[in-house]
PLY file of the C-alpha trace (Angstrom):
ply
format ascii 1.0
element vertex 413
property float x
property float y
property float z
element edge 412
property int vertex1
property int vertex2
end_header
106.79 80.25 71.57
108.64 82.79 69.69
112.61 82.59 70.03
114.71 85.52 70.56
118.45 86.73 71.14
118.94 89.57 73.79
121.28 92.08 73.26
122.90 94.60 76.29
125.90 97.06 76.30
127.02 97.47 79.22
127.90 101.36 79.72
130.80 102.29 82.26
130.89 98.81 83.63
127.22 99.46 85.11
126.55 97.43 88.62
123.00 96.85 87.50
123.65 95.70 84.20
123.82 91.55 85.13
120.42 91.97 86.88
118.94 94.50 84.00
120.07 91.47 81.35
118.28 89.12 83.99
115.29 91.33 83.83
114.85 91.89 80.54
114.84 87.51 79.75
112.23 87.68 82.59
110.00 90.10 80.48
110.67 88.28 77.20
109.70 85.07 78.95
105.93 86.95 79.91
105.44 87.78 76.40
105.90 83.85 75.68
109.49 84.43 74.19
112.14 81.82 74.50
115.73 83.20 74.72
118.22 80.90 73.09
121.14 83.62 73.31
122.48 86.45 75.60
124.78 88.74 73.63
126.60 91.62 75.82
129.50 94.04 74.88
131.47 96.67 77.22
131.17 100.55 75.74
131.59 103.69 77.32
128.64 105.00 75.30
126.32 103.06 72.44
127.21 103.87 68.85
124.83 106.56 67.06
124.54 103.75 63.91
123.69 100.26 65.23
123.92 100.96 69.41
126.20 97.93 69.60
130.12 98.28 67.73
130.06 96.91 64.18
132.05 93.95 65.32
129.14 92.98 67.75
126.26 93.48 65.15
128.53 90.74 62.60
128.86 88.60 65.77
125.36 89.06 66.07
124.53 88.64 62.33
126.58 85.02 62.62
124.53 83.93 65.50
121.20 84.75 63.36
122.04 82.79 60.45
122.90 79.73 62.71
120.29 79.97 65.27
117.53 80.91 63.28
115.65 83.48 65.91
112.12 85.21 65.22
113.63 88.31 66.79
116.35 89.99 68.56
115.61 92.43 71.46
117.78 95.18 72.83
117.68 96.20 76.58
117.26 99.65 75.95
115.37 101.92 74.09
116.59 102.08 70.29
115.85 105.40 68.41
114.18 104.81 64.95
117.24 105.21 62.73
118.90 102.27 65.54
115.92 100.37 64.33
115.89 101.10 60.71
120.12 100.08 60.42
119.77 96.89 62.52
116.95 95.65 60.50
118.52 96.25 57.12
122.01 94.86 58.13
120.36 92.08 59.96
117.44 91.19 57.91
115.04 90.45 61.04
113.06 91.84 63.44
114.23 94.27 65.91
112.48 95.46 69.29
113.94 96.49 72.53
113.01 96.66 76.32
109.99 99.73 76.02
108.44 97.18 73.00
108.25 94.15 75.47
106.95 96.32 78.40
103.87 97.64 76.45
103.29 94.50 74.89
103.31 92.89 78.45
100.71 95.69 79.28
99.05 95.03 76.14
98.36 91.15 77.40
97.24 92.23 80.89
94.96 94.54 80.37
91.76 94.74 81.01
89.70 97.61 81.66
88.59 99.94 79.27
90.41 102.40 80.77
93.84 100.26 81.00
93.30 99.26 77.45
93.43 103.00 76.28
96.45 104.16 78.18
98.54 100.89 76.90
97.24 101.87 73.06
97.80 105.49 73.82
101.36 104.50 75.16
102.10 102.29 72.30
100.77 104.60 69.82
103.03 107.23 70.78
106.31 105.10 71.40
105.79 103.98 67.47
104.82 107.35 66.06
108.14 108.54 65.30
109.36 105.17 64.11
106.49 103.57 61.61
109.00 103.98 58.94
111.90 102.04 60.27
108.91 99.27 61.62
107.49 98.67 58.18
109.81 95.89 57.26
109.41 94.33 60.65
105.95 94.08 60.20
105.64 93.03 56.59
108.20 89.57 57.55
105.77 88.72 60.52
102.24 89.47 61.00
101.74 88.64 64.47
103.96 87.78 67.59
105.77 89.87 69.96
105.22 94.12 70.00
102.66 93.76 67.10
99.66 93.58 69.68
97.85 97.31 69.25
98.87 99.28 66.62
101.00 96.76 65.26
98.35 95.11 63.54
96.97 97.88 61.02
98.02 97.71 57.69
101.18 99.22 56.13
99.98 102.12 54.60
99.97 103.30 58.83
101.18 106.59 58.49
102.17 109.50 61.01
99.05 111.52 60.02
96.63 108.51 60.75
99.02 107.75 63.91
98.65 111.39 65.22
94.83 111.21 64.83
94.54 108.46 66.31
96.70 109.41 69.85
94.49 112.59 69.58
91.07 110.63 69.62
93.00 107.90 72.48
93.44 111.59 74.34
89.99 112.17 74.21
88.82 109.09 75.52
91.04 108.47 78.08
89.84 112.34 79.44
86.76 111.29 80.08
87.55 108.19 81.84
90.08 110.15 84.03
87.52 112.92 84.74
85.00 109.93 86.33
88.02 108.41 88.59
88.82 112.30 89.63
85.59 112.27 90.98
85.32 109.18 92.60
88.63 110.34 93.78
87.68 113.54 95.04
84.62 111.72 97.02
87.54 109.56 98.76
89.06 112.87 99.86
86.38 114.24 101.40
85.65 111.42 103.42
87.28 111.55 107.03
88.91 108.19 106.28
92.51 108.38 105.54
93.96 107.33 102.28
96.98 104.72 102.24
98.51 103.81 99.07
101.06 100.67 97.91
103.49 101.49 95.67
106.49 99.29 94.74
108.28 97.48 92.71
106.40 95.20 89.90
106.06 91.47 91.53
107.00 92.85 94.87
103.87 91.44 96.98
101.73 94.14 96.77
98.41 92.31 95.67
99.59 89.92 97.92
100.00 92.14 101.23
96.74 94.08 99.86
94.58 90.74 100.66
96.54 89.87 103.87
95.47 93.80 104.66
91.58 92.61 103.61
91.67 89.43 105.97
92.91 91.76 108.84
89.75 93.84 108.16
86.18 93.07 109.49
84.56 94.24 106.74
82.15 91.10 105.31
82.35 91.68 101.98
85.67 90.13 101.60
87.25 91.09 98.08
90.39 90.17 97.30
92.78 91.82 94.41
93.92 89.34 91.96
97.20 87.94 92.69
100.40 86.02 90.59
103.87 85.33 90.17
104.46 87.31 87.30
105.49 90.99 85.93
103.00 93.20 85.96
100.18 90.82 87.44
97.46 93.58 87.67
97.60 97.11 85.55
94.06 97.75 87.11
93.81 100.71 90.41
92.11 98.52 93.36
90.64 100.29 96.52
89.87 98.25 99.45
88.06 99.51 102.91
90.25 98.63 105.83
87.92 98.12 108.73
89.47 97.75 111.78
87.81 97.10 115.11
89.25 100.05 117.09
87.77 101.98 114.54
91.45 103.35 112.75
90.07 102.64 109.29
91.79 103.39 106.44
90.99 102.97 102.58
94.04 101.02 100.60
94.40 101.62 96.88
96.95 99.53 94.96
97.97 100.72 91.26
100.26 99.14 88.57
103.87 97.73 89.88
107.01 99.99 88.50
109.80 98.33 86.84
113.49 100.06 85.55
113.70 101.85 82.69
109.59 102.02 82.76
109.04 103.35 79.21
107.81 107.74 79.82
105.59 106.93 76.95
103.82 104.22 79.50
104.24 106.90 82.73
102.17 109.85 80.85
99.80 107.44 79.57
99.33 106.41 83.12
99.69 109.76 84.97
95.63 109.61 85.75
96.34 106.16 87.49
99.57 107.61 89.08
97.76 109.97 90.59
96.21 107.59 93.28
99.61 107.13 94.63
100.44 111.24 94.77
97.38 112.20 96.71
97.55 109.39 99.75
98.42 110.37 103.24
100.69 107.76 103.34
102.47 105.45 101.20
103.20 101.96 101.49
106.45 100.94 99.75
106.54 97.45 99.19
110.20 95.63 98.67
110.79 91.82 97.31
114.00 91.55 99.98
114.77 88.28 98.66
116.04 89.98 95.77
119.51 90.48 95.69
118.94 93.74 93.51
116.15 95.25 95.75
118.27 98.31 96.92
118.10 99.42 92.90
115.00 97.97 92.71
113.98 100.83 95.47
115.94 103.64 94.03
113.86 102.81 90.71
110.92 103.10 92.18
111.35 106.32 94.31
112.48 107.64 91.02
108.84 107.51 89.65
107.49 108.42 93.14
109.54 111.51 92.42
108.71 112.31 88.65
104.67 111.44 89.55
105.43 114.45 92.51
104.80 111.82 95.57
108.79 111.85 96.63
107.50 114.12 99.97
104.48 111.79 101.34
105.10 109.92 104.60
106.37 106.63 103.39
106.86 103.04 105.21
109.32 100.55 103.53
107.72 97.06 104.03
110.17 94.50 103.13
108.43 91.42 102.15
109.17 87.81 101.37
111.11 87.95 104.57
110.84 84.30 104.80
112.72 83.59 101.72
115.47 84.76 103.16
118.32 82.96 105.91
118.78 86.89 108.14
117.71 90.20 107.54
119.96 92.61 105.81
120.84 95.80 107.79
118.64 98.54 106.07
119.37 102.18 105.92
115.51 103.36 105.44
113.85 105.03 108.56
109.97 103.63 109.37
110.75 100.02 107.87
109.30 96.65 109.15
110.28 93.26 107.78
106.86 90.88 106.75
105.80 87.74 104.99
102.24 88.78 103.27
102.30 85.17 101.97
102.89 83.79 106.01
100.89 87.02 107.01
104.48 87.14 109.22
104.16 91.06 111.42
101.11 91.87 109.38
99.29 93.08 112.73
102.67 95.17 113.49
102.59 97.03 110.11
98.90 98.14 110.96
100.77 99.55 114.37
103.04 100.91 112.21
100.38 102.57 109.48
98.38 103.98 112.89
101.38 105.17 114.44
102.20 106.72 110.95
98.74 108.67 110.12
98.74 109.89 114.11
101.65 111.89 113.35
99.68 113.72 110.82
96.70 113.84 113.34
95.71 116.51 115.67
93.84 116.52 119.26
90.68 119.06 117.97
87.92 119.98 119.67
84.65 119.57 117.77
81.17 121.62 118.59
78.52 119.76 116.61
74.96 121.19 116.40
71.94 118.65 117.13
70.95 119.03 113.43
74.53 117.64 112.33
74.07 114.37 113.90
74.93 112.80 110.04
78.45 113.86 111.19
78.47 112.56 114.64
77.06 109.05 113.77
79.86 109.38 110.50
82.71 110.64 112.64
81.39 107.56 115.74
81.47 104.93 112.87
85.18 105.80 111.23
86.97 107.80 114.22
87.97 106.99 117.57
86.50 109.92 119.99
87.79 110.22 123.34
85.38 112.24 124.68
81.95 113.01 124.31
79.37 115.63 126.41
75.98 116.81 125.41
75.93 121.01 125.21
73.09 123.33 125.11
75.01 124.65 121.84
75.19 121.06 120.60
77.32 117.67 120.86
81.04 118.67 121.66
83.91 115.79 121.00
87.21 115.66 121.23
89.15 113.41 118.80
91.69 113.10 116.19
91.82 114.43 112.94
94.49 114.81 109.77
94.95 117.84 107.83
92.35 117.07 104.97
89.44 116.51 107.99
90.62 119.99 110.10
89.67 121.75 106.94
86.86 119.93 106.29
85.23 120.41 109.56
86.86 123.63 110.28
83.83 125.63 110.86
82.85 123.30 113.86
86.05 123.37 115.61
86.18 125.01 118.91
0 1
1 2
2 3
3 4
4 5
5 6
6 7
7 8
8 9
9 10
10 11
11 12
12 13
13 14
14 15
15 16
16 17
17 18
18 19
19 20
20 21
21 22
22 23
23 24
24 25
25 26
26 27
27 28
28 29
29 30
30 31
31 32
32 33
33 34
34 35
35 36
36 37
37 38
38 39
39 40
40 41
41 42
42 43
43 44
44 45
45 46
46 47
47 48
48 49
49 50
50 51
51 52
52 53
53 54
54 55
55 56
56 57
57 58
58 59
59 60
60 61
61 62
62 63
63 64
64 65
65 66
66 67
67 68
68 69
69 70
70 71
71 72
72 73
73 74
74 75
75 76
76 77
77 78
78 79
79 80
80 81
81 82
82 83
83 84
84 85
85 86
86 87
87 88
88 89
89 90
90 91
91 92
92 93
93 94
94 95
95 96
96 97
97 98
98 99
99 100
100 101
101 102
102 103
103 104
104 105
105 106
106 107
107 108
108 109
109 110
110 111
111 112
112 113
113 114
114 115
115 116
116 117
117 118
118 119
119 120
120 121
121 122
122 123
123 124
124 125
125 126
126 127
127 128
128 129
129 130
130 131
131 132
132 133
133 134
134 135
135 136
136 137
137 138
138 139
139 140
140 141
141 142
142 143
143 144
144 145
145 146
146 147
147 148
148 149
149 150
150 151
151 152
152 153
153 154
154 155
155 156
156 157
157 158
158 159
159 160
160 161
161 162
162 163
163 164
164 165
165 166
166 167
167 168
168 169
169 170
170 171
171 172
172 173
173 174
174 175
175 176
176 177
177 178
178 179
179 180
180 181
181 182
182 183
183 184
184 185
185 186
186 187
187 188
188 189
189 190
190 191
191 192
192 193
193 194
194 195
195 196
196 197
197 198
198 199
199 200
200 201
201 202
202 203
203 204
204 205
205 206
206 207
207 208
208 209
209 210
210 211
211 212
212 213
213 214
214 215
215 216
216 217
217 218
218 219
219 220
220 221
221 222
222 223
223 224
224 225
225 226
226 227
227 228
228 229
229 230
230 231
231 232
232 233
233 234
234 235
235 236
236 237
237 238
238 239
239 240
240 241
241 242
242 243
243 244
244 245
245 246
246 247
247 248
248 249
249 250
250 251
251 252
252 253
253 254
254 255
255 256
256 257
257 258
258 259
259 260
260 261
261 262
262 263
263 264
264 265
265 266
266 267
267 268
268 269
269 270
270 271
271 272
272 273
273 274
274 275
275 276
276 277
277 278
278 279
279 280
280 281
281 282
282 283
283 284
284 285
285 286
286 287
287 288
288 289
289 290
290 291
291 292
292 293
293 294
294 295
295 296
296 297
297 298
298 299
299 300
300 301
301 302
302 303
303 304
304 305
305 306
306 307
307 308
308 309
309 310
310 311
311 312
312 313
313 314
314 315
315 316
316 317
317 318
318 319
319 320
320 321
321 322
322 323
323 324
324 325
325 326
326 327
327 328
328 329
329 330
330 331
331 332
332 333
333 334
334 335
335 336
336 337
337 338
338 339
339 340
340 341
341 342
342 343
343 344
344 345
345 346
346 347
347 348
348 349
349 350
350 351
351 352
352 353
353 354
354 355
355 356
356 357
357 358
358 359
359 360
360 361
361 362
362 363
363 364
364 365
365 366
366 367
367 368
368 369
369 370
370 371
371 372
372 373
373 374
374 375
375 376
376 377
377 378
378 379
379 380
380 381
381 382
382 383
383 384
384 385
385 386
386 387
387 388
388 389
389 390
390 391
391 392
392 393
393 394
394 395
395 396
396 397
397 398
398 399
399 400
400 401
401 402
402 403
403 404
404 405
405 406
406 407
407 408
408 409
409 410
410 411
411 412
């Protein structure tokens, strides 16, 4: 294992800052990094030269020489020239927060298409600062934040670097243009659309199976599932069968985590993007956290900058039985479950019915004889109440959302 030395400032006596410093040894500890020194100051804002005073960086400088570190990480983003002063004063390497994220992606992905947006992220977070990295990289050749693009050779210049996120572009376009379309098939299908969203190591791969073993589909397949950051980067979409017929289809993208690097957001906008277009969202919240009420306000934040802050949302606080009582939560449509325990997992499917009525409608459907592809598809996936055999055709009255009034608009009565 590599050993390190975190470094925070802690801006206007910040709430979040003892969890953020808590967070960020976490993150170092998935990129196999032990930390043998926490080193914090009080600012009102970081200095434009070294981010930490001058006194802290020879404090700093003190603790390097006698502790002998491979590298010292900041818990925010450092701008190039930050970089470039640090390293020269300090003679070591220097990464912060965003470096450790994507190199955290960098480890867990696997698909082709995860693999680009983590290279295309990386790629871009380094472009303006090659210069101030070149020192870095000639002291160690491997180790933390030098999986990607930290491996080329020094002569890695901005012109080579620009290419190269241009062709990563291209790539990941035609990837994204193949998941639009399975995508756009998902739409069209009467079946609504529920997506999980929440914080990174939350339970959401976790509740996603306990949602598969409630189902009676056969082919059983479960997501992957760990006690780590960032287990799965990969989008998952699972069937929900349910024997009174309210199906629904579950997708399950990457976890969200403070301070997620915008280089890392853009890359993964086309991922993203199953969470935006869901009927309803699934917010999934580690309650045994004590810092879960930030934890939630960081990830409605993305919700909001990925344009999915106004979809119908349920706050699922998990690992329920971690905790001695329930806290006294201010969020309307919440339920309190153990995925683990599968503890109220059959009232959170009341809850996701009860939720995707609301955006249902009592319609009246005239189907001619010829459509009976749509009857047997609308018996199989919706509940009808009624059904009566015309001389125009097969009328039924039954329930649909928005996206299905449209879709069978021309049939309604």
């Amino acid at each position: 294992m590599e050993k390190g030395i975190i470094v925070g400032l802690n801006i206007n006596n910040d709430k979040a800052f003892i969890e953020s410093m808590k967070e960020l040894e976490k993150l170092a500890e998935a990129c196999h990094i032990e930390i043998i020194l926490n080193i914090t100051q009080n600012k009102i804002k970081p200095s434009n030269k070294y981010y930490i005073g001058t006194g802290k960086v020879d404090e700093l400088k003190e603790a390097i020489e006698e502790l002998e570190p491979d590298l010292v990480i900041f818990d925010d983003e450092l701008s190039p020239s930050q970089i470039r002063n640090l390293e020269e004063i300090l003679e070591i390497k220097v990464i912060d927060r965003t470096v450790l994220i994507l190199d955290i992606f960098a480890r867990r992905a696997l698909t082709t298409e995860a693999k680009l947006q983590v290279e295309l992220a990386q790629s871009e977070y380094m472009l303006p600062r090659v210069i101030g990295m070149y020192k870095s990289l000639s002291r160690q050749k491997s180790g933390t934040g030098s999986k990607g693009p930290g491996e080329q050779k020094l002569e890695l210049d901005r012109r080579l670097l620009r290419n190269k996120v241009t062709k990563l572009k291209n790539e990941l376009q035609e990837i994204v243009e193949n998941r639009r379309t399975q995508r756009k098939n998902r739409q069209n299908s009467p079946i609504p659309i529920v997506s999980l969203a929440g914080y990174t190591n939350a339970g959401k791969s976790t509740l996603m199976n306990a949602l598969v073993d409630e189902s009676s589909n056969h082919e059983k397949k479960y997501a992957f599932r760990k006690n780590m950051l960032f287990a799965t980067l990969e989008t998952k979409a699972k069937k929900i069968d349910l024997s009174d017929s309210k199906n629904f289809i579950l997708t399950d993208t990457v976890g969200f985590i403070k301070k997620l690097p915008h280089h890392l957001i853009e890359a993964f906008k086309s991922t993203l993007e199953e969470i935006s277009e869901a009927d309803l969202l699934l917010h999934v919240i580690d309650v045994s956290n004590e810092d879960y009420k930030s934890q939630i306000e960081a990830v409605n934040n993305v919700l909001k900058e990925i344009n999915a802050d106004q979809i119908p949302v349920i706050y699922i606080y998990n690992k329920s039985d971690l905790i001695e009582e329930h806290p006294m939560v201010d969020t309307e449509n919440s339920i309190f479950i153990s995925a683990e325990n599968h503890t109220n997992i059959d009232k959170l499917l009341d809850l996701i019915n009860e939720s995707l009525e609301k955006n249902s409608k009592l319609v009246e459907l005239l189907l001619p004889y010829d459509k009976g592809d749509i009857f047997s598809y609308l018996k199989e996936y919706k509940s009808i109440e009624s059904t009566s055999y015309e001389n125009e055709g097969i009328k039924l009255q039954l329930k649909l959302n928005k996206n299905e009034i449209d879709k069978y608009k021309q049939y309604i009565v």
